[in-house]
GUNU-386940 format. One record per residue (C-alpha): residue number from 0; x, y, z. Coordinates in Angstrom, 3 decimals. Layout:
REM GUNU-386940
> NUM  X  Y  Z $
...
REM end
This chain:
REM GUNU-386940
> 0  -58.648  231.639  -144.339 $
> 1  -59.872  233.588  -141.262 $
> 2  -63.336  235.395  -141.692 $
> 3  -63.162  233.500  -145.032 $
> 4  -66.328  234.675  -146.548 $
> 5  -67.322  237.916  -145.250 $
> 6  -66.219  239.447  -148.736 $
> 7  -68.415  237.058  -150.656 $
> 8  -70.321  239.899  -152.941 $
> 9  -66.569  240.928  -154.472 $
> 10  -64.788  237.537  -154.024 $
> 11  -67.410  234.695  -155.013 $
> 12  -67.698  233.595  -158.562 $
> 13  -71.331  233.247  -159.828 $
> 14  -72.624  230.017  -159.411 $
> 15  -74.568  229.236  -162.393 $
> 16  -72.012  230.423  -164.513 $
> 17  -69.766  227.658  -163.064 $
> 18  -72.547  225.272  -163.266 $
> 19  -72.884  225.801  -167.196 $
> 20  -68.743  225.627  -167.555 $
> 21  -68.401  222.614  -165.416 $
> 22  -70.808  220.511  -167.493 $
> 23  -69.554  221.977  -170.770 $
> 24  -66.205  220.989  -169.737 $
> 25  -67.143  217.480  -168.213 $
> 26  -68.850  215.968  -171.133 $
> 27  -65.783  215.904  -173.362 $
> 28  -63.809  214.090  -170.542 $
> 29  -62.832  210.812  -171.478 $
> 30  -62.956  207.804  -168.950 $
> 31  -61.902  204.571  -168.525 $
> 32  -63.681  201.916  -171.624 $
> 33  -65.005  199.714  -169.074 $
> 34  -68.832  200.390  -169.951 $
> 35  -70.125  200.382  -173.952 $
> 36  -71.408  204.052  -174.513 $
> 37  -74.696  202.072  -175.756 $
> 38  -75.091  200.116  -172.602 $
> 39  -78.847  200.313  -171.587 $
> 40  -77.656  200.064  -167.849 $
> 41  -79.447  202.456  -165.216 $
> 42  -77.185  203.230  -162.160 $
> 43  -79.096  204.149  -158.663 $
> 44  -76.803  206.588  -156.506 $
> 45  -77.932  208.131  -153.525 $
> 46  -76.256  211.272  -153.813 $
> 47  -77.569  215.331  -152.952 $
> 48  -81.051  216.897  -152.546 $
> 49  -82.677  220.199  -152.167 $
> 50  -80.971  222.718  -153.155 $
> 51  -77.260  221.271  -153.829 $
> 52  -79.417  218.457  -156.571 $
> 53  -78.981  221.084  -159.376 $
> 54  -75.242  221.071  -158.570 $
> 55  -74.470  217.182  -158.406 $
> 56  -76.672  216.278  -161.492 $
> 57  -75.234  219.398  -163.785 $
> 58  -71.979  218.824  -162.845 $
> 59  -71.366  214.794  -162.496 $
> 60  -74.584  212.941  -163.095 $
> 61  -75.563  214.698  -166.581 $
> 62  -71.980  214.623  -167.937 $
> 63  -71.594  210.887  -166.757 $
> 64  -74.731  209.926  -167.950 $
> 65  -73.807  211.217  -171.500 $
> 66  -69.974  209.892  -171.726 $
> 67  -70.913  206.109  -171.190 $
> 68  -74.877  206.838  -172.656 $
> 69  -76.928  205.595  -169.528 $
> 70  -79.857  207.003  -166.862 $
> 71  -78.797  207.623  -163.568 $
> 72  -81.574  208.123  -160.829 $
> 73  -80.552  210.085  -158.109 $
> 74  -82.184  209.138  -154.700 $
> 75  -81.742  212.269  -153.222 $
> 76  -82.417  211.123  -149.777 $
> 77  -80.942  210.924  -145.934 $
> 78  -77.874  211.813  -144.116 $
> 79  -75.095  209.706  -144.017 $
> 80  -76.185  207.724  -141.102 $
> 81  -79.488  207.680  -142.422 $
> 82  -78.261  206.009  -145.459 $
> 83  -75.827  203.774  -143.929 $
> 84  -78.911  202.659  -141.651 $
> 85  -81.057  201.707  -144.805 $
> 86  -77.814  199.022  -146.005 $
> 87  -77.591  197.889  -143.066 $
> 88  -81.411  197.180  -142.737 $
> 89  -81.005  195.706  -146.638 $
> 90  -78.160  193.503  -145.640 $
> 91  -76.284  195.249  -148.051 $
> 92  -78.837  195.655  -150.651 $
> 93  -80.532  199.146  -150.005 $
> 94  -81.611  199.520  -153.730 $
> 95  -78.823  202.122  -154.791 $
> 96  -75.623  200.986  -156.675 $
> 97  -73.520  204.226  -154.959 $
> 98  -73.934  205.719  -152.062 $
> 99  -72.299  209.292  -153.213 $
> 100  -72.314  210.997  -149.873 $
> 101  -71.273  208.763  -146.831 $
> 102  -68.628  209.558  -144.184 $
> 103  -65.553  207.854  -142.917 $
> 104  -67.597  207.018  -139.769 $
> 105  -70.175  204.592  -141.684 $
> 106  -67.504  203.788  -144.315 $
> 107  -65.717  202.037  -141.192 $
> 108  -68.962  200.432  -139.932 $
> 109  -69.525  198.853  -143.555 $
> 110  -66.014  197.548  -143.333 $
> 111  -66.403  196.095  -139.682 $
> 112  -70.009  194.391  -141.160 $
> 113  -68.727  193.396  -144.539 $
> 114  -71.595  195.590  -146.188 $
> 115  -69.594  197.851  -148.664 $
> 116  -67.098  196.220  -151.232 $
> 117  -63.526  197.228  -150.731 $
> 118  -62.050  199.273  -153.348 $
> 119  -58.712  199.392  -154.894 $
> 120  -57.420  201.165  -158.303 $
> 121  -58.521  198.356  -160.189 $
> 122  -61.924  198.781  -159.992 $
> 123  -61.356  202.761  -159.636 $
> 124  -57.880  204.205  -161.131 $
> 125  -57.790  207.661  -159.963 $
> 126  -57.338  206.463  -156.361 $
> 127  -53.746  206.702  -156.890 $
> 128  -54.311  210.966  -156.999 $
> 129  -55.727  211.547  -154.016 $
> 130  -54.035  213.472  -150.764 $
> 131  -51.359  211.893  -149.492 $
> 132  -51.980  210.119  -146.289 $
> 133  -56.164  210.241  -146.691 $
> 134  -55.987  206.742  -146.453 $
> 135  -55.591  207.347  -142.453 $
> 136  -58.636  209.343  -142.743 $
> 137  -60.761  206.892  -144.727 $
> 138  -60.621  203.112  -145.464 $
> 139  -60.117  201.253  -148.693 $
> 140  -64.146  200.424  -148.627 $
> 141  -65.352  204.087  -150.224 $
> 142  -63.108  206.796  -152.815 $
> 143  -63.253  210.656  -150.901 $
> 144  -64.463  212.881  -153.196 $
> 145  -65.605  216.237  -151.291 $
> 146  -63.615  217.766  -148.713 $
> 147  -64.663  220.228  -146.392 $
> 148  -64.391  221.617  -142.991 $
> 149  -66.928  222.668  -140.189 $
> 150  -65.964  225.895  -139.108 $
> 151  -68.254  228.661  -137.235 $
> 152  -70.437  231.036  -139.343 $
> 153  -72.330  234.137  -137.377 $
> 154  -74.983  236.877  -138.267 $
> 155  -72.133  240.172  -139.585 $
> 156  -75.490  242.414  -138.814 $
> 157  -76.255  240.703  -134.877 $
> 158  -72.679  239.737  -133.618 $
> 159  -69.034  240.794  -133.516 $
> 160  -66.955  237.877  -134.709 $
> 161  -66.238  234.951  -133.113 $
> 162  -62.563  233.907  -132.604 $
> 163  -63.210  230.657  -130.510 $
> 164  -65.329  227.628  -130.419 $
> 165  -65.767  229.019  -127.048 $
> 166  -67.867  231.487  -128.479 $
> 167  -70.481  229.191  -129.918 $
> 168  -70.123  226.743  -126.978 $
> 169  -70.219  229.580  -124.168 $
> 170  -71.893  232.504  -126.023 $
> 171  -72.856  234.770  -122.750 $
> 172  -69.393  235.157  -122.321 $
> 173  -68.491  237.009  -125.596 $
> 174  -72.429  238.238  -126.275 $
> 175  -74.104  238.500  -123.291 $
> 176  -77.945  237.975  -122.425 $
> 177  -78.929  239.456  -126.027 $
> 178  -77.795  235.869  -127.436 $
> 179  -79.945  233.841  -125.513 $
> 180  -82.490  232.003  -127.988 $
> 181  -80.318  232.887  -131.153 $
> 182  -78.211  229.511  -130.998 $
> 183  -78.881  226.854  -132.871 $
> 184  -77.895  223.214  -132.062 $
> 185  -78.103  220.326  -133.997 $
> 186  -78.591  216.700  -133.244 $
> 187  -75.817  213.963  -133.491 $
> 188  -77.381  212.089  -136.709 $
> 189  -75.736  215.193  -138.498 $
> 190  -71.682  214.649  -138.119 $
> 191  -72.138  218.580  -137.589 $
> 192  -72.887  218.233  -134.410 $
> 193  -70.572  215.579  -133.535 $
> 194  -67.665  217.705  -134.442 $
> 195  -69.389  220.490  -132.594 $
> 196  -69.121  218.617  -129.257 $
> 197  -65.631  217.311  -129.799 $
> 198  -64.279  220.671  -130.315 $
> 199  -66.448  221.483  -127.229 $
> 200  -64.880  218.594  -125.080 $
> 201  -61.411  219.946  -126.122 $
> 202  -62.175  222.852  -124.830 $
> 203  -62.065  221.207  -121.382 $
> 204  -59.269  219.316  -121.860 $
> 205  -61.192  216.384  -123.296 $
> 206  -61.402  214.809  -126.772 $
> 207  -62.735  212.630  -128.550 $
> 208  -61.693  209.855  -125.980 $
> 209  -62.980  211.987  -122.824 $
> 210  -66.433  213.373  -124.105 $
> 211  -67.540  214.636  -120.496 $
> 212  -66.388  218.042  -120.961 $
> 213  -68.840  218.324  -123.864 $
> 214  -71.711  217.841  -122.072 $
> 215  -70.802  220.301  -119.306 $
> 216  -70.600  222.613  -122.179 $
> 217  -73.995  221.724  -123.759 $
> 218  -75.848  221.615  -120.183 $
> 219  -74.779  225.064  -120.038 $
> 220  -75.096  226.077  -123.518 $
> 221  -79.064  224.677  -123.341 $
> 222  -80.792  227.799  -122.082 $
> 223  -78.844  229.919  -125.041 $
> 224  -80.671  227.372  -127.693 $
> 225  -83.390  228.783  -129.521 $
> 226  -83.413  226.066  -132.608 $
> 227  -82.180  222.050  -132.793 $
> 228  -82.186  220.661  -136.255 $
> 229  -80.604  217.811  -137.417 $
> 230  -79.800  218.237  -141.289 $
> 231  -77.684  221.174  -141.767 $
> 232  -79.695  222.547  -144.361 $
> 233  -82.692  222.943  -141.644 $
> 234  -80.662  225.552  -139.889 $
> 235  -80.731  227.879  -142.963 $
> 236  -84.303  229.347  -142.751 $
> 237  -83.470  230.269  -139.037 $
> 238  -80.578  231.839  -140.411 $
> 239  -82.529  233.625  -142.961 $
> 240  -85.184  234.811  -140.709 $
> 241  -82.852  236.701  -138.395 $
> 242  -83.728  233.602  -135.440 $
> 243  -80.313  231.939  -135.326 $
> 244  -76.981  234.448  -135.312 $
> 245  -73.812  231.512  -134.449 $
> 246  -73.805  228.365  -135.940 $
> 247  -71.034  225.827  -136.664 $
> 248  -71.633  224.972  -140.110 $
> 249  -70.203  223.172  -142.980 $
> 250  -67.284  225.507  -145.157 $
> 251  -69.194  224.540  -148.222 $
> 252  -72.724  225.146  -147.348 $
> 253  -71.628  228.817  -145.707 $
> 254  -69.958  229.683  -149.091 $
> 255  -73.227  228.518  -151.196 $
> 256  -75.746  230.530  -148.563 $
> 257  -73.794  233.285  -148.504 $
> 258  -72.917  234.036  -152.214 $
> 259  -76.812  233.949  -151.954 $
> 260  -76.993  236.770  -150.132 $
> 261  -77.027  235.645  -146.137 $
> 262  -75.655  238.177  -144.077 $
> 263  -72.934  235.612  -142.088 $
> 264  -69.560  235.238  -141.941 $
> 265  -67.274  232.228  -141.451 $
> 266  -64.399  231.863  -139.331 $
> 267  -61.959  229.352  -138.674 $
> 268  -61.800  229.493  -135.189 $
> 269  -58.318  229.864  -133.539 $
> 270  -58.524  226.182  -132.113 $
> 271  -58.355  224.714  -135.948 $
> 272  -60.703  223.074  -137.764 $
> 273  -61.996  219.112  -138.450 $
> 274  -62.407  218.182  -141.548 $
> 275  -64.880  215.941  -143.616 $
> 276  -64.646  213.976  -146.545 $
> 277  -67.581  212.941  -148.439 $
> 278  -67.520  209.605  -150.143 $
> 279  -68.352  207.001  -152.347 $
> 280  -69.251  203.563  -151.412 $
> 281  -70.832  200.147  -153.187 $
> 282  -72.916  198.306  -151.434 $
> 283  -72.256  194.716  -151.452 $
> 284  -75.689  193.763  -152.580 $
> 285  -75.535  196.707  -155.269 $
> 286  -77.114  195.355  -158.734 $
> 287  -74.974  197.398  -161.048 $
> 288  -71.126  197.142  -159.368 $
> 289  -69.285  197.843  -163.122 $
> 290  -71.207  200.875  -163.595 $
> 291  -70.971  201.684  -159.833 $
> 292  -67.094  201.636  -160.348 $
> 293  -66.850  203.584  -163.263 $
> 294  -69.255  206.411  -161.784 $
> 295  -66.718  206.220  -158.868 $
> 296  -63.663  206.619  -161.001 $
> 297  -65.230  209.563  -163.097 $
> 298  -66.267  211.286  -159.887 $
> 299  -62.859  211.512  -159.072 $
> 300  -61.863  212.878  -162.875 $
> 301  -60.109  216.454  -162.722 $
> 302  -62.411  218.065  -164.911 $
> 303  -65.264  216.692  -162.564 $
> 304  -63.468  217.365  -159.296 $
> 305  -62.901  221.445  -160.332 $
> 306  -66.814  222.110  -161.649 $
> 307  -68.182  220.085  -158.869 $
> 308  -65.800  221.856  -155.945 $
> 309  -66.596  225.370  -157.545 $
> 310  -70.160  225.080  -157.723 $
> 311  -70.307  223.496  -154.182 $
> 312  -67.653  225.820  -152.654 $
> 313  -65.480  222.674  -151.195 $
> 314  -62.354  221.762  -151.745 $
> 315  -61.428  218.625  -154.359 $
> 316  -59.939  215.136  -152.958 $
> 317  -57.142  215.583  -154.816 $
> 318  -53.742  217.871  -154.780 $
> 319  -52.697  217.703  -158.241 $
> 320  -55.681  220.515  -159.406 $
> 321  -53.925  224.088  -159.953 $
> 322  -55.905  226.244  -161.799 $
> 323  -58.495  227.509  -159.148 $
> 324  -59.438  231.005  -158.872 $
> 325  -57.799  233.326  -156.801 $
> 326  -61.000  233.783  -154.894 $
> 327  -61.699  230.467  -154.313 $
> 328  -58.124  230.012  -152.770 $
> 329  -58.774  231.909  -150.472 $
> 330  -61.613  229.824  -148.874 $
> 331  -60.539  226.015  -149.794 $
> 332  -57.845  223.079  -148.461 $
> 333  -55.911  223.507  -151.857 $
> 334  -52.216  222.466  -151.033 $
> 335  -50.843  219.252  -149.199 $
> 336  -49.666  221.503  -146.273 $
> 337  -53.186  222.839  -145.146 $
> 338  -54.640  219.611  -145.678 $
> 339  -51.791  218.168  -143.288 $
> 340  -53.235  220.708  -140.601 $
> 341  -56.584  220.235  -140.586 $
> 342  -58.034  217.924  -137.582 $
> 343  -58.990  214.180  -138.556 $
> 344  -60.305  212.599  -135.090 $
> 345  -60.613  208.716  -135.001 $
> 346  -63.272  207.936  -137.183 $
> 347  -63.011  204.386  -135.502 $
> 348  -64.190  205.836  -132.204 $
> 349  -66.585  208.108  -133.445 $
> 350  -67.970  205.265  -135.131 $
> 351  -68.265  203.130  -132.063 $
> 352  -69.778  205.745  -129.384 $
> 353  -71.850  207.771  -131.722 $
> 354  -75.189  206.107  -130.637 $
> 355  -74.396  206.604  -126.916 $
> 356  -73.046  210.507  -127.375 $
> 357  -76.638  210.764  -129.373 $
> 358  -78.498  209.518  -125.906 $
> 359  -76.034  211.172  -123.935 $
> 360  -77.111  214.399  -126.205 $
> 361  -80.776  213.183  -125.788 $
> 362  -81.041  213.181  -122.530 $
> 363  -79.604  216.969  -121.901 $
> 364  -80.979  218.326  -124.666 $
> 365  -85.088  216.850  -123.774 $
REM end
């Protein structure tokens, strides 16, 4: 999985062809009778934007929408913490029935406040296929959909390649004076960069119990910065432009820019990887709960998981999916023993300190 996308022009499967498969192949999917196929009920999920919205509604809102015959809005808004943020300022009652794209870190936090409903495989049945063990990764208050991995991705035409988070975190070292002001950093709301700095505090010996060796690495990393974004999808312009050359980034979002034509490569530096689920979660103050469950369950349908994971370039929450394409094997967490060595830090702790890492990252990076 090294260099994992440097090939993408012979290896990468066309993305609007698997668009047009995925929802051909998701509409005849059956599902669980819960909802009437009549029912005049509108679910709200706060799902994807920009430029991955074409994926999420062709691939799982559209087909949903037509197997139980209801309207789905998609608020296509905020980050994770962003959206946590607005159900915590609801109580509990942001004005969206899902929220589609929230990480174990606020999935803990709306356990700890009693904000999102706990979910078992009553309400959603396919809970019972996911990877073995993810319920140490995420708790029984949101169903992991999306898995990916935040690797490093660098300019093929401006750099040699990386081998070492070193390499983004110390950059002079491997590139010299030339790199200074092509470095992008990216602000704590974005679990990007929170993985970023733990993989920069191991580096000194730290973790994500002993952050201090991160911020040696950022003080010193600083003058090197040329960009600081928060959403990852900022950073892509800069990467366009020829600005930014070494980035960590997310394994999906490099293989979408780059069968796009960006000039970058990924690489899975020789430290390992963490990884990142994206989830679903109901908000206990969520109007349509019945429908929110069923949208859940369906999510996590096979049929669903493959188109969706193609389109996006991740990898599926669930083992039991064989029939991927040899290129996108090459790229993806496909088999129980990768996912066993990818990197889950304590999304408890993470959870708990990410405020004061964000001041901590504040303060340096003013």
């Amino acid at each position: 999985m090294t260099d994992v996308y440097s090939k993408h022009a012979s290896i990468l499967v066309s993305r609007r062809r698997l668009l047009r498969a995925g929802a051909a192949g998701a509409v005849a999917l059956a599902a669980p009778n819960v909802i009437s196929a009549q029912t005049p009920d509108t679910l709200v999920v706060n799902t994807q934007g920009g430029e991955y919205q074409e994926i999420i509604e062709t691939t799982v809102i559209r087909p949903f929408e037509q197997r139980f015959g209801v309207r789905v809005t998609n608020d296509a808004t905020g980050t994770s913490s962003q959206d946590y943020a607005r159900i915590r300022a609801a109580r509990g009652a942001p004005g969206f029935d899902v929220a589609a794209v929230i990480n174990p870190p606020e999935v803990l936090l709306g356990q700890r406040e009693n904000l999102l409903e706990r979910l078992s495989e009553r309400e959603v049945p396919n809970l019972a296929h996911l990877w073995r063990g993810i319920d140490r990764v995420v708790p029984p208050y949101a169903a992991p959909h999306t898995l990916q991995y935040a690797g490093l991705i660098y300019n093929r035409e401006r750099l040699e390649r990386p081998t070492s988070w070193a390499d983004y975190w110390e950059p002079q070292r491997k590139y010299g004076e030339r790199i200074r002001g092509h470095v992008i950093n990216y602000n704590p709301a974005n679990l990007l960069s929170v993985y970023a700095l733990i993989h920069a505090a191991q580096l000194g010996g730290g973790g994500v119990n002993n952050m201090d060796p991160a911020w040696e690495r950022l003080r010193a990393q600083k003058p090197y910065v040329g960009v600081v974004v928060t959403a990852s999808a900022e950073g892509v312009p800069h990467f366009e432009n020829g600005a930014v050359w070494i980035s960590p980034f997310w394994s999906g979002r490099t293989g979408f820019y780059i069968d796009r034509g960006l000039p970058f490569g990924s690489v899975i530096p020789q430290e390992g990887v963490i990884g990142l689920f994206d989830c679903c979660a109901v908000p206990v103050g969520a109007r349509n709960k019945r429908l929110a469950y069923e949208f859940i369950n369906f999510r996590l349908q096979p049929d669903i998981q493959r188109a969706f994971s193609l389109a996006y370039f991740s990898s599926a929450s669930r083992p039991d999916i064989t029939d991927w394409p040899a290129s996108f094997r090459e790229t993806q967490i496909l088999t129980q023993q990768q996912y066993d060595q990818v990197q889950w830090p304590d999304s408890q702790v993470i959870g708990a300190q990410r405020g004061a890492w964000t001041r901590r990252w504040q303060e340096i990076m003013a």
